[in-house]
C-alpha positions in Angstrom: 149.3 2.6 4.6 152.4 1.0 3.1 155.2 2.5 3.5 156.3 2.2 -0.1 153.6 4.6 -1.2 154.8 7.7 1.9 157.2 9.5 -1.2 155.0 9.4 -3.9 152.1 10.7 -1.3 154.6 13.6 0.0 155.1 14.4 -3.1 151.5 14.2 -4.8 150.6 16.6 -2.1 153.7 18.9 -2.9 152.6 18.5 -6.6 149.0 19.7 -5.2 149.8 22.4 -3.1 152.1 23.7 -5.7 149.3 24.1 -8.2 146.4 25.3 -5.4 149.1 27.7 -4.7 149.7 29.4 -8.1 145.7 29.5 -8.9 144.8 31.1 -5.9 148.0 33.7 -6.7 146.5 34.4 -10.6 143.0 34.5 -9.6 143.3 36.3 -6.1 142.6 40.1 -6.6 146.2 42.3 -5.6 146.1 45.6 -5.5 149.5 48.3 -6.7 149.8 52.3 -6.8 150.8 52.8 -10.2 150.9 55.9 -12.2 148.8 55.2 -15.2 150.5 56.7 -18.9 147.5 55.3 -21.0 144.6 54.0 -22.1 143.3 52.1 -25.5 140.2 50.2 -26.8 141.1 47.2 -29.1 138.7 44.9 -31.0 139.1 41.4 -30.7 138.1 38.2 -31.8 139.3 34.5 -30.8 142.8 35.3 -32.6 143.2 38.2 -31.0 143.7 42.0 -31.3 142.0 42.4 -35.3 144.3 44.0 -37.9 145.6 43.8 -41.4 147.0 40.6 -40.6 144.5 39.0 -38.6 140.9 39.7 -40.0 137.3 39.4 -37.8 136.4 36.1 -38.2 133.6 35.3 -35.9 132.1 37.2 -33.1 133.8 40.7 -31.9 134.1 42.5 -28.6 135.9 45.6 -27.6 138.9 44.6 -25.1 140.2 48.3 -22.8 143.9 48.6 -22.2 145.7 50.4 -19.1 149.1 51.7 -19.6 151.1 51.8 -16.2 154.2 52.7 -15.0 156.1 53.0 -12.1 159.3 55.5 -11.0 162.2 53.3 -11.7 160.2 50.2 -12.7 159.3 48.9 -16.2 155.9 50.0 -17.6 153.3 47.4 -17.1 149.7 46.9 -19.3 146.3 45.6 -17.5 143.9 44.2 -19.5 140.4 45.9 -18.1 137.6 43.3 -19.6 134.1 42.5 -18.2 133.9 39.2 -16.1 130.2 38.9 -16.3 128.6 35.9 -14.7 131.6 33.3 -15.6 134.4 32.5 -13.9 136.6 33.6 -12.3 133.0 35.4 -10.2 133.8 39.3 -9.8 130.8 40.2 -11.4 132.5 42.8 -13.3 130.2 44.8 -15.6 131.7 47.7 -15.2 134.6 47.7 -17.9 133.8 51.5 -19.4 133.6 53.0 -16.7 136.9 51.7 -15.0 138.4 52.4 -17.9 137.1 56.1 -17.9 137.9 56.4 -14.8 141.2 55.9 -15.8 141.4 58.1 -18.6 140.7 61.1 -16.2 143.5 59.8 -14.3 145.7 60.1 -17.0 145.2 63.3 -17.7 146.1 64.6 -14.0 149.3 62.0 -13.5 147.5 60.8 -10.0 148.7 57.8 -8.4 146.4 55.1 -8.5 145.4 52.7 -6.5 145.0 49.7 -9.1 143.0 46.2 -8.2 143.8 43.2 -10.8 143.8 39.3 -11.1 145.9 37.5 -12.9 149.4 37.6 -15.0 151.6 39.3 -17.2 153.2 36.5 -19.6 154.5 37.9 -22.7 155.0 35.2 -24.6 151.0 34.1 -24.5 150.3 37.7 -24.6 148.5 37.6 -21.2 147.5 40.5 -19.2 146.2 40.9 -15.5 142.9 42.1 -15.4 141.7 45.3 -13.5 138.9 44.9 -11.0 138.4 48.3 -9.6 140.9 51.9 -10.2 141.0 54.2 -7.2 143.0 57.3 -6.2 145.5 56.5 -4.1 146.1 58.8 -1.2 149.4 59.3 0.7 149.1 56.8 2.8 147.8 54.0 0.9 148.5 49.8 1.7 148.0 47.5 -1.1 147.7 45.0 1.7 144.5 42.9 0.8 142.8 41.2 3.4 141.0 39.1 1.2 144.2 37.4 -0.6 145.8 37.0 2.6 143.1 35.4 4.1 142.5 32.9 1.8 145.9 32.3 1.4 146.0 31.6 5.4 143.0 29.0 4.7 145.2 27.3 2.2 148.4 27.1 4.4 145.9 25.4 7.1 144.3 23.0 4.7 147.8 21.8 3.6 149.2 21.6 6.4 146.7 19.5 7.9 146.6 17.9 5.0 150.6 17.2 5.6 150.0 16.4 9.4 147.5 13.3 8.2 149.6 12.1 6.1 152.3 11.9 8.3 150.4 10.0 11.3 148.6 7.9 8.8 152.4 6.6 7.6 153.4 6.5 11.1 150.5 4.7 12.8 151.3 1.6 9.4 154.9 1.0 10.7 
């Protein structure tokens, strides 16, 4: 390989383990104890939540809300919406009863143990989106195997990735 092209390679695969890095952290489930202050039910279209300002103007489905907060944290919302079939593939079809799950939890202020994907942007109005809502018992870990492990398949892939690179700009000088 020319050595003119070993930057622009290092940093193409910075540029790609940068953004391999950030989808696996959005759509890798994480999991937080949380005591949850509310629920809701909106109805949506394309636009958005529908209201006086923004009228149904196409299809409709019903989104569920989750109102969190922690001690001495800011309160955070979770967006609790079927996945179905699509992507990303949790096979969530379970929406209603998460969510009534967590209206009973409400009601009793018990911490729970709260599984999501995904961000909270404000600007784009973006909200993670719950998987799964559990009690949490005293000695709950919001450890997840699963993101951890796959995270661990990506730091291998890279960095063999890196490694190649490397000895392929070595072995051309």
């Amino acid at each position: 390989m020319n050595a003119k092209f070993e930057k622009p390679a290092f940093i193409l695969l910075g540029a790609i383990a940068l953004a391999s890095a950030l989808w696996l952290d959005f759509y890798l489930p994480e999991k937080q104890i949380t005591t949850i202050t509310g629920v809701e039910v909106k109805r949506t279209d394309k636009d958005g939540p529908i209201s006086k300002n923004n009228p149904a103007d196409g299809p409709t489905t019903d989104v569920y809300y989750i109102y969190t907060e922690k001690s001495g944290e800011k309160v955070r919302v979770f967006r609790n919406e079927d996945t179905g079939w699509g992507w990303p593939f949790y096979f969530k079809f379970n929406a209603a009863d998460v969510q009534a799950k967590a209206k009973s939890m409400e009601f009793d202020k018990r911490q729970a143990l709260i599984t999501s994907y995904g961000w909270r942007i404000n600007m784009l109005s973006m909200f993670p989106n719950v998987t799964k809502v559990q009690d949490a018992a005293e000695d709950t870990s919001t450890w997840s195997f699963f993101r951890w492990f796959w995270f661990g398949v990506w730091a291998l892939v890279m960095g063999r990735a890196a490694l190649w690179l490397w000895r392929a700009f070595a072995k051309a000088e």
